[in-house]
Phi, psi and omega in degrees: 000128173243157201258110170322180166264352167274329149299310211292324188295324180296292199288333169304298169320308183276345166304318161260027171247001188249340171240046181106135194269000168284354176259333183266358166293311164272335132346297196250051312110254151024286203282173166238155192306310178268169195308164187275352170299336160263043175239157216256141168251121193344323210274323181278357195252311159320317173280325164331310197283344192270357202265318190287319160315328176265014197221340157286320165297283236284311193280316181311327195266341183267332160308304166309335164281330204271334174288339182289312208282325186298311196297335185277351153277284178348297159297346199265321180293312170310325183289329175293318164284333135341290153336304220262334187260000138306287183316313174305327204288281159339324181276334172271320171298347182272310193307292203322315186301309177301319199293302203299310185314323181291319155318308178297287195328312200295310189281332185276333156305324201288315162002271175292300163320280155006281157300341161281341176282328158275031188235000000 
């Protein structure tokens, strides 16, 4: 049932004419403006609180799948990476190996040319 403003103005009127209009003032204070069907009740707020607790669990639980599915890429991308700063890591140490011997040689021919031509 909904209440117009002219009943309200009616039950205001009549309030004030039986305790006063500073007692029907605050009477109608009181009251809420619209029907009492919106007005929320301990029991609905209660489900209310239980309807968002389980709708917090349900975000809680897929935020959790999604941070488990980033580590486990997370991990996977580190092991590739690792692999890979092996593997780089090896190829220099193999280059590193091939160049020096080959470098000394190259400065002790240069040497040796060097001093037979100035000598």
């Amino acid at each position: 049932m909904t209440v117009s403003e002219y009943e309200r103005t009616q039950v205001f009127r009549w309030f004030e004419e039986r305790i006063g209009k500073e007692r029907a003032t605050t009477m109608m204070a009181l009251l809420p403006p619209v029907g009492w069907g919106d007005v929320a009740t301990r029991r609905d707020l209660e489900l209310l609180e239980e309807k968002l607790d389980a709708r917090i669990d349900r975000l809680d639980a897929r935020v959790d799948a999604r941070i488990d599915r980033l580590e486990a890429k997370i991990d996977v991308g580190l092991a590739e990476l690792r692999t890979q700063l092996a593997e780089s890591r090896a190829g220099l140490q193999r280059t590193f190996m091939t160049w020096m011997p080959a470098s000394q040689t190259t400065v002790v021919a240069t040497a040796g040319v060097l001093l037979a031509v100035f000598r």
